[in-house]
PDB file of N, CA, C and O in Angstrom:
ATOM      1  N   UNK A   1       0.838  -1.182   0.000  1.00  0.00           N
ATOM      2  CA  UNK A   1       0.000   0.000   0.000  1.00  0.00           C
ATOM      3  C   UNK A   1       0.887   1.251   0.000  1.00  0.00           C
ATOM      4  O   UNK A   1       1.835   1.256   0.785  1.00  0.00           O
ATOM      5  N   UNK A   2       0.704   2.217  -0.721  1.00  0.00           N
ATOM      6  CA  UNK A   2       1.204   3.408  -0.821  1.00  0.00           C
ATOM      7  C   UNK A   2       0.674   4.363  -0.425  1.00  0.00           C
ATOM      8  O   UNK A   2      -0.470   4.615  -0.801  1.00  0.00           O
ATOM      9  N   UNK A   3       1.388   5.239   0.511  1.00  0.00           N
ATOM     10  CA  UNK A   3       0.395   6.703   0.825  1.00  0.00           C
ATOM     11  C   UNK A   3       0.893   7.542   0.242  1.00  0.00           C
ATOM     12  O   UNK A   3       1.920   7.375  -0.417  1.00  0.00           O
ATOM     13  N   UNK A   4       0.156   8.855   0.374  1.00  0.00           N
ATOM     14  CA  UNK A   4       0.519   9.808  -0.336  1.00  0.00           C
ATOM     15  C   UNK A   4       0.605  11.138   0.784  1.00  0.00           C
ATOM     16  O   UNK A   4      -0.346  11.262   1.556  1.00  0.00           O
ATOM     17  N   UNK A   5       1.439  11.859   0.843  1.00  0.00           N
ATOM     18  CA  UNK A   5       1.668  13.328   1.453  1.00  0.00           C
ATOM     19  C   UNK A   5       1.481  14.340   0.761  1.00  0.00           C
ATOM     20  O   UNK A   5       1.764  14.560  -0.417  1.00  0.00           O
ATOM     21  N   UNK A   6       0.930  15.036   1.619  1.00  0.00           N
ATOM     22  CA  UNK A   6       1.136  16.378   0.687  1.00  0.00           C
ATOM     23  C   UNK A   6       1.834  17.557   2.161  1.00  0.00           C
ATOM     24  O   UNK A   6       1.403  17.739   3.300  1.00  0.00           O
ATOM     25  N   UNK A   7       3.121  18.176   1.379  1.00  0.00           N
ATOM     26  CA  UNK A   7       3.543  18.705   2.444  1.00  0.00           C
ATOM     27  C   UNK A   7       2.863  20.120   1.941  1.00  0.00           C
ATOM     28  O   UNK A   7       2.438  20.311   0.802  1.00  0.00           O
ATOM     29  N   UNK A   8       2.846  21.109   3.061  1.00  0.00           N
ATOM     30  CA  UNK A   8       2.393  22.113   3.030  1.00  0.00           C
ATOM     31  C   UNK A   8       3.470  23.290   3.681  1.00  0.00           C
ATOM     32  O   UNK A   8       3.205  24.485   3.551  1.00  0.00           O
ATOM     33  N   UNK A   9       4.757  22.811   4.419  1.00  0.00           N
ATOM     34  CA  UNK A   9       5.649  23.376   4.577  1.00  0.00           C
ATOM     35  C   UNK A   9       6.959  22.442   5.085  1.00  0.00           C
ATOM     36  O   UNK A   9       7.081  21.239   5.320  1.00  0.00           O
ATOM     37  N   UNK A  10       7.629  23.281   5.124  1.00  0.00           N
ATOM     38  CA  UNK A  10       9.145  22.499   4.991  1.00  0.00           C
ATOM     39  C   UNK A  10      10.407  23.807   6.140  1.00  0.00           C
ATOM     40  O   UNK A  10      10.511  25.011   5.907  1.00  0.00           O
ATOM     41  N   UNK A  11      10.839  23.367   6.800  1.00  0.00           N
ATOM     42  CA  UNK A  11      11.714  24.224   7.719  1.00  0.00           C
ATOM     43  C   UNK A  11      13.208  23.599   7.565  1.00  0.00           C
ATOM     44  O   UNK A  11      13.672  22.522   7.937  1.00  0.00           O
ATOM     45  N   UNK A  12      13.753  24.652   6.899  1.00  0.00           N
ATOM     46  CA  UNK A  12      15.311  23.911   6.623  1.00  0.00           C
ATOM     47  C   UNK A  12      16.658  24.993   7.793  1.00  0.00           C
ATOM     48  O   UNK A  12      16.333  26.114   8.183  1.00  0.00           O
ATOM     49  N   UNK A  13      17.609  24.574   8.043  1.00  0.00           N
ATOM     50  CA  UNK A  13      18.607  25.637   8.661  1.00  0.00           C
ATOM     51  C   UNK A  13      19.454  24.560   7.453  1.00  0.00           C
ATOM     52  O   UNK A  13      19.390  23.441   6.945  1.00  0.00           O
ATOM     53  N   UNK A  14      20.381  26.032   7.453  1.00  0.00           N
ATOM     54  CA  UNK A  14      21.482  26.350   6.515  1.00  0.00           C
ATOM     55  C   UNK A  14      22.532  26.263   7.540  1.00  0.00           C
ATOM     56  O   UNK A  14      22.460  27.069   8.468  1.00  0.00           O
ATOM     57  N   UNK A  15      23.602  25.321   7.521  1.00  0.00           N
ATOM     58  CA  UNK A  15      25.001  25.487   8.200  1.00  0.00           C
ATOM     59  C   UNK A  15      25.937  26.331   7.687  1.00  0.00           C
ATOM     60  O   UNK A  15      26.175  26.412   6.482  1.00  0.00           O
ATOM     61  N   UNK A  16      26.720  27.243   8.908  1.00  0.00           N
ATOM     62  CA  UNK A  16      27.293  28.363   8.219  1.00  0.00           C
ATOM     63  C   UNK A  16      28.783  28.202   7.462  1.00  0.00           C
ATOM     64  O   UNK A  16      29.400  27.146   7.598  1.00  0.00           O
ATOM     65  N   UNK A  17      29.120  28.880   6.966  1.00  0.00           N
ATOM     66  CA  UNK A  17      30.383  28.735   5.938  1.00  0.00           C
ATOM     67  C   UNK A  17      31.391  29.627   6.927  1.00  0.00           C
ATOM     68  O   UNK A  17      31.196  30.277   7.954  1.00  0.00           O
ATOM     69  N   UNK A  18      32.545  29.339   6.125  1.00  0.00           N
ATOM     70  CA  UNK A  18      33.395  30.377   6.857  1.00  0.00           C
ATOM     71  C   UNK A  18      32.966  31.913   6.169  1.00  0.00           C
ATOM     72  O   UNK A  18      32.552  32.273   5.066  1.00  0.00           O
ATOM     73  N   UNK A  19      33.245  32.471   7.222  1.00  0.00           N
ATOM     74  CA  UNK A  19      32.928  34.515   7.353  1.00  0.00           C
ATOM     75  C   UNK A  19      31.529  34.132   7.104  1.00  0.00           C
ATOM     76  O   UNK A  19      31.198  35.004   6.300  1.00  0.00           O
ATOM     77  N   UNK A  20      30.398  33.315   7.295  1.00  0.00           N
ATOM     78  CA  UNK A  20      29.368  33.714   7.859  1.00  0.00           C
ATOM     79  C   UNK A  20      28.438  32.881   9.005  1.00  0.00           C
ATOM     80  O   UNK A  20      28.988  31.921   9.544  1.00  0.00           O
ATOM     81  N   UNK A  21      27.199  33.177   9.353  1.00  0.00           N
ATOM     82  CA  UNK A  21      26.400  32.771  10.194  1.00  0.00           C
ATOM     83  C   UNK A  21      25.259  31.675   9.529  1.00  0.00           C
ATOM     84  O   UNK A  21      24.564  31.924   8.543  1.00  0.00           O
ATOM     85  N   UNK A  22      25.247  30.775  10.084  1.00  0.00           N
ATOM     86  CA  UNK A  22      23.988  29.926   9.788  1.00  0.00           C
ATOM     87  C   UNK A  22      22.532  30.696  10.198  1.00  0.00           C
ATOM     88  O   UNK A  22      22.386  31.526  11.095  1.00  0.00           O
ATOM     89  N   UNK A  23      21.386  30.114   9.169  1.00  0.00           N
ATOM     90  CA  UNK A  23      20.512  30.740   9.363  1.00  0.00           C
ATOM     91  C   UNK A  23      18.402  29.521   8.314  1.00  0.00           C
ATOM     92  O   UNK A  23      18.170  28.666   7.460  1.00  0.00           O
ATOM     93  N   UNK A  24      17.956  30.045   8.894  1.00  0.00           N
ATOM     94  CA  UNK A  24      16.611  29.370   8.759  1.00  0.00           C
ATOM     95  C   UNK A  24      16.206  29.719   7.408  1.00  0.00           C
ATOM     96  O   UNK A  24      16.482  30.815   6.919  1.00  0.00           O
ATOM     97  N   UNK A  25      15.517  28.760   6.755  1.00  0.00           N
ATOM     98  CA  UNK A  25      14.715  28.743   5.387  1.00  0.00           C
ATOM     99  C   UNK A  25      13.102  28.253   5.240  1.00  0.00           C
ATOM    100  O   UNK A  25      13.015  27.056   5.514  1.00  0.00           O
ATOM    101  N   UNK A  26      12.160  28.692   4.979  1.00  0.00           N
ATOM    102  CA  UNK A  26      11.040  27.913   5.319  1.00  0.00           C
ATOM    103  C   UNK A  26      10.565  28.173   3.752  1.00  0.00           C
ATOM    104  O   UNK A  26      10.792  29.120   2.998  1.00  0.00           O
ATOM    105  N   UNK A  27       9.819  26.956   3.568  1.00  0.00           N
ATOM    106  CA  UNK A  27       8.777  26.807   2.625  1.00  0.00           C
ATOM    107  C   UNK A  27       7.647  26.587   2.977  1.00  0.00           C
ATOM    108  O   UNK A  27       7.316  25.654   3.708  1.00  0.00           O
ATOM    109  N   UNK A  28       6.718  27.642   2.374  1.00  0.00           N
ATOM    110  CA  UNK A  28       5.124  27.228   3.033  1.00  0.00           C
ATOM    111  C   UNK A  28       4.283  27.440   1.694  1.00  0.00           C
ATOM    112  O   UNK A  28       4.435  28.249   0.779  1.00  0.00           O
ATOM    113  N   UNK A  29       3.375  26.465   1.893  1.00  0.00           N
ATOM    114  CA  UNK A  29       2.315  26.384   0.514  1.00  0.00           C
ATOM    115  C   UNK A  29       0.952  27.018   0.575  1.00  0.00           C
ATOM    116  O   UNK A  29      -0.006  26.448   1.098  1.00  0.00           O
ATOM    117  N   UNK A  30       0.909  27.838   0.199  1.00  0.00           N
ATOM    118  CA  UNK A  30      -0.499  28.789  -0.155  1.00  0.00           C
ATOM    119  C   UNK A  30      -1.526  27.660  -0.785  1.00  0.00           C
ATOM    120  O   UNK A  30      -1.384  26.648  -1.471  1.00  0.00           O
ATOM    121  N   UNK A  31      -2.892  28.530  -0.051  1.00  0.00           N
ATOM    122  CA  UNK A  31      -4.163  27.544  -1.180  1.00  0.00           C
ATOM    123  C   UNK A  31      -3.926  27.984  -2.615  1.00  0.00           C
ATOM    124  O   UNK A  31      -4.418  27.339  -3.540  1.00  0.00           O
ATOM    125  N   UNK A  32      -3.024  29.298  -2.868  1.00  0.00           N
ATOM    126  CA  UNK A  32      -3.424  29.748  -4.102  1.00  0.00           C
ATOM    127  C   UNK A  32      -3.002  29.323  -4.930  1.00  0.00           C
ATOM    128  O   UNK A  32      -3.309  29.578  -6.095  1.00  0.00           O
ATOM    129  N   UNK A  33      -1.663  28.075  -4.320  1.00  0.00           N
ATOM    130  CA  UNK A  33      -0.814  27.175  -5.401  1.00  0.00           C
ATOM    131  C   UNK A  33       0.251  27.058  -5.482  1.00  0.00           C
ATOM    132  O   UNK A  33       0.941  26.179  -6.000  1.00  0.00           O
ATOM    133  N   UNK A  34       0.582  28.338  -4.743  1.00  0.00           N
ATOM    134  CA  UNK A  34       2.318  28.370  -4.723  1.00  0.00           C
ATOM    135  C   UNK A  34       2.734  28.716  -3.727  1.00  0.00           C
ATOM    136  O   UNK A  34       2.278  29.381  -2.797  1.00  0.00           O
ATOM    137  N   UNK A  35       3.950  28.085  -3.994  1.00  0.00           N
ATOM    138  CA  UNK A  35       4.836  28.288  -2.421  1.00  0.00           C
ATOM    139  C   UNK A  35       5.677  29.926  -2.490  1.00  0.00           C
ATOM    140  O   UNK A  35       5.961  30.792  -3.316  1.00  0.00           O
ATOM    141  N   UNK A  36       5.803  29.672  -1.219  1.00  0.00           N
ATOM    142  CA  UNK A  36       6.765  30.985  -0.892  1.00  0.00           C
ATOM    143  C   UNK A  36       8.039  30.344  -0.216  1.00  0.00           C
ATOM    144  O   UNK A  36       8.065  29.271   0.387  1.00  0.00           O
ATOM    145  N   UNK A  37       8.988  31.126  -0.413  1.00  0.00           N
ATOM    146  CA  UNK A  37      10.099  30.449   0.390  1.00  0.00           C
ATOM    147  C   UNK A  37      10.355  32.104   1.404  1.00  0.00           C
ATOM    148  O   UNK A  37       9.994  33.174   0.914  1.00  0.00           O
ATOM    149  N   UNK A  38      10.941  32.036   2.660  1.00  0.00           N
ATOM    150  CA  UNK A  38      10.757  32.611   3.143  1.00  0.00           C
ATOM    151  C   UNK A  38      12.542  32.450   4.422  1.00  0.00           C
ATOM    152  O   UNK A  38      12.891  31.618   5.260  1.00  0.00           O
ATOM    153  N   UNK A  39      13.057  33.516   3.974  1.00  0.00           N
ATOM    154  CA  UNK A  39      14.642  33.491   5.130  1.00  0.00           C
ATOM    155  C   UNK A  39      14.895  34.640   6.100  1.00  0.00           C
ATOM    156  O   UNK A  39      14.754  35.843   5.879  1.00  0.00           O
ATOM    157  N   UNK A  40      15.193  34.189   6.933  1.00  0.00           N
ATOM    158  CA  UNK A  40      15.186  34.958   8.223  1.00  0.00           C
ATOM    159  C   UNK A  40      16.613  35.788   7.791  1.00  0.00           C
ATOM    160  O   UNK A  40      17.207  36.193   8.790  1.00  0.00           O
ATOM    161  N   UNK A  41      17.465  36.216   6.135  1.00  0.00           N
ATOM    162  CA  UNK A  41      18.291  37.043   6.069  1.00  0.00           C
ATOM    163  C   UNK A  41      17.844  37.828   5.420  1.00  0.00           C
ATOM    164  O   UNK A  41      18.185  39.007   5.520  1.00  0.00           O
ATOM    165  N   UNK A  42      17.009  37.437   4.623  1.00  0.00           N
ATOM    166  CA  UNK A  42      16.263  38.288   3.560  1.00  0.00           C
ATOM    167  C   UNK A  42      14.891  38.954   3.910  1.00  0.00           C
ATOM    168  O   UNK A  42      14.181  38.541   4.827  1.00  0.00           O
ATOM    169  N   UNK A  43      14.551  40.089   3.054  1.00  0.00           N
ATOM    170  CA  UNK A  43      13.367  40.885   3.589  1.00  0.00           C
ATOM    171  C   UNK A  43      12.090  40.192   2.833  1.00  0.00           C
ATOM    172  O   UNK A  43      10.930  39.924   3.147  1.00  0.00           O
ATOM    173  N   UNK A  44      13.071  40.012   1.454  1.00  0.00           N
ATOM    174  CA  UNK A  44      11.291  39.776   0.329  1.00  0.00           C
ATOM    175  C   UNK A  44      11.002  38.442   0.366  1.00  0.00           C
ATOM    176  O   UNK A  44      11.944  37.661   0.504  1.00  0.00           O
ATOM    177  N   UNK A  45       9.698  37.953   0.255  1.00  0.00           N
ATOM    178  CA  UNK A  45       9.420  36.915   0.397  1.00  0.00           C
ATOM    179  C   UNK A  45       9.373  36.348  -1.340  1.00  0.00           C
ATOM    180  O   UNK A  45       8.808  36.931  -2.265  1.00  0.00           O
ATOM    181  N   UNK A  46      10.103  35.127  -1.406  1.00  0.00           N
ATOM    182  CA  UNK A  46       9.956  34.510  -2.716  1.00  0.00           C
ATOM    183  C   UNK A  46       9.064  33.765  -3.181  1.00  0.00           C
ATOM    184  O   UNK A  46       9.108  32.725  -2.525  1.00  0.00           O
ATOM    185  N   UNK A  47       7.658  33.663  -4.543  1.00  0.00           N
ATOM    186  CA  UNK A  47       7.297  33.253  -4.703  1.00  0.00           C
ATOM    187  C   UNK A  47       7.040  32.492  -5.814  1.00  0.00           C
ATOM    188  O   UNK A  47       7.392  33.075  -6.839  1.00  0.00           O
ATOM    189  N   UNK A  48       6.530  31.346  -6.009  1.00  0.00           N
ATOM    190  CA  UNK A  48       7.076  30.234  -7.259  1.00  0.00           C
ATOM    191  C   UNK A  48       6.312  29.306  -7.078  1.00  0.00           C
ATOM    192  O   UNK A  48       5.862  28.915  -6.000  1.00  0.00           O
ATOM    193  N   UNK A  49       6.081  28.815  -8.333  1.00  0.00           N
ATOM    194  CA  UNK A  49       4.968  27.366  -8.584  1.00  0.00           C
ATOM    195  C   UNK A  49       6.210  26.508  -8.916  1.00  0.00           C
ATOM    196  O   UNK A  49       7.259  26.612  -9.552  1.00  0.00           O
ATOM    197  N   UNK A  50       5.430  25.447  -8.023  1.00  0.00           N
ATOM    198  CA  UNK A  50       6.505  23.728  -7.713  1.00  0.00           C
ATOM    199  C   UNK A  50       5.533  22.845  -7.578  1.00  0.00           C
ATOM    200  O   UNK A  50       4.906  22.985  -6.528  1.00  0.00           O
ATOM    201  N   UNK A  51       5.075  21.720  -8.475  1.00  0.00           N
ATOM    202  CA  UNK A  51       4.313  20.779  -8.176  1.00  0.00           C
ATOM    203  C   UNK A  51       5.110  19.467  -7.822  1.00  0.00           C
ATOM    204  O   UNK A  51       5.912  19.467  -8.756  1.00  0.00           O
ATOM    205  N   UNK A  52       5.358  18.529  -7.196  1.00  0.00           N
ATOM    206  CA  UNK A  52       6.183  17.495  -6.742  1.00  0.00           C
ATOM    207  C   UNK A  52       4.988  16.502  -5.490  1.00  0.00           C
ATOM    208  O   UNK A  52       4.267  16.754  -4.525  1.00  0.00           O
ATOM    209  N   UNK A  53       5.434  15.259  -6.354  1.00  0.00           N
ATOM    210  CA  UNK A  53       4.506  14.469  -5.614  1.00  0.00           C
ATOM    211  C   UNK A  53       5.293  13.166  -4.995  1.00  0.00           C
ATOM    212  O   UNK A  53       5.821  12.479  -5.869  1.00  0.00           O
ATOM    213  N   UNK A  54       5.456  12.739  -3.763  1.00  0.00           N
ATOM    214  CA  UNK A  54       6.169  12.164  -3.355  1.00  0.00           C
ATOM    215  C   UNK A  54       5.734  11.124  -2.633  1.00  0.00           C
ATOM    216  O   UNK A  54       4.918  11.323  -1.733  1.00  0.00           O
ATOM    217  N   UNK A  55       6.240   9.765  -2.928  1.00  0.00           N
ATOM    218  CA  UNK A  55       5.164   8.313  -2.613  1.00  0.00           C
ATOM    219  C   UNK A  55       6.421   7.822  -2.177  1.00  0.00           C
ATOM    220  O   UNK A  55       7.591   7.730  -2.549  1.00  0.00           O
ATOM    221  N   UNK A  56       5.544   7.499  -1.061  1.00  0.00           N
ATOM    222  CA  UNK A  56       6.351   6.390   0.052  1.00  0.00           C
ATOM    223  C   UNK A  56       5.629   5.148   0.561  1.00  0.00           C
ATOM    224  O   UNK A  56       4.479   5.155   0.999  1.00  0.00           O
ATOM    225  N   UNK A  57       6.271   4.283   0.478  1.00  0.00           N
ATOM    226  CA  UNK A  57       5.915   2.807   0.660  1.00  0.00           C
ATOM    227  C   UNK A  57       5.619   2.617   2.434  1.00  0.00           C
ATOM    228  O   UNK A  57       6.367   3.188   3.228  1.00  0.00           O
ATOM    229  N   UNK A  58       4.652   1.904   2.833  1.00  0.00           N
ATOM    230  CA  UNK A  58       4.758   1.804   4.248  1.00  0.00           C
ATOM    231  C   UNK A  58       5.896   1.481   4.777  1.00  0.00           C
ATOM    232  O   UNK A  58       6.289   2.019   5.812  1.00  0.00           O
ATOM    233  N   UNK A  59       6.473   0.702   4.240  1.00  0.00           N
ATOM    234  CA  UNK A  59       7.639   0.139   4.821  1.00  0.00           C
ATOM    235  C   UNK A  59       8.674   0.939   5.108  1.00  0.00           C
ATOM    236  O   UNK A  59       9.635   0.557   5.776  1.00  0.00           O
ATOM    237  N   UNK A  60       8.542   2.220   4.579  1.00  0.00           N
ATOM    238  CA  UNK A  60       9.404   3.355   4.754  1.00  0.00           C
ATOM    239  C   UNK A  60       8.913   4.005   5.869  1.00  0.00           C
ATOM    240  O   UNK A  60       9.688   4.816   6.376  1.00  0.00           O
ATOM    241  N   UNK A  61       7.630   3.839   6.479  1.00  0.00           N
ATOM    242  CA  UNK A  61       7.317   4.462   7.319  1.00  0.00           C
ATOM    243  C   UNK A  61       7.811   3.868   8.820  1.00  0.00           C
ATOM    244  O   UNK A  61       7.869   4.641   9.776  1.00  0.00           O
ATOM    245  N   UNK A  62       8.132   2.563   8.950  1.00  0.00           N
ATOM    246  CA  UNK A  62       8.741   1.266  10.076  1.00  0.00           C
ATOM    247  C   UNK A  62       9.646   2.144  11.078  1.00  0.00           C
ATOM    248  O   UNK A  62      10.243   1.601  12.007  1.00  0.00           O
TER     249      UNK A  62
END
């Protein structure tokens, strides 16, 4: 049996490089279709259509 997800957001941190600071990334999905990506360095919020469908086997779920 296969299920299906649908994510609606995603919270990533970025590890820092040398000469800078690590810092947070979020993706969140609007009803209107598209995501925004959204960073705690940046002011503007980015927005963009991404459709991706991702199937996982129960057994992945164990």
């Amino acid at each position: 049996m296969n299920l299906i997800f649908r994510f609606i957001a995603v919270i990533a941190y970025i590890q820092p490089t040398i000469g800078s600071i690590g810092h947070y990334v979020s993706y969140v999905y609007r009803a209107t279709g598209f995501w925004e990506l959204h960073d705690d360095i940046g002011r503007k919020i980015k927005r963009f259509s991404l459709f991706v469908n991702i199937l996982i086997s129960k057994s992945t779920l164990k």
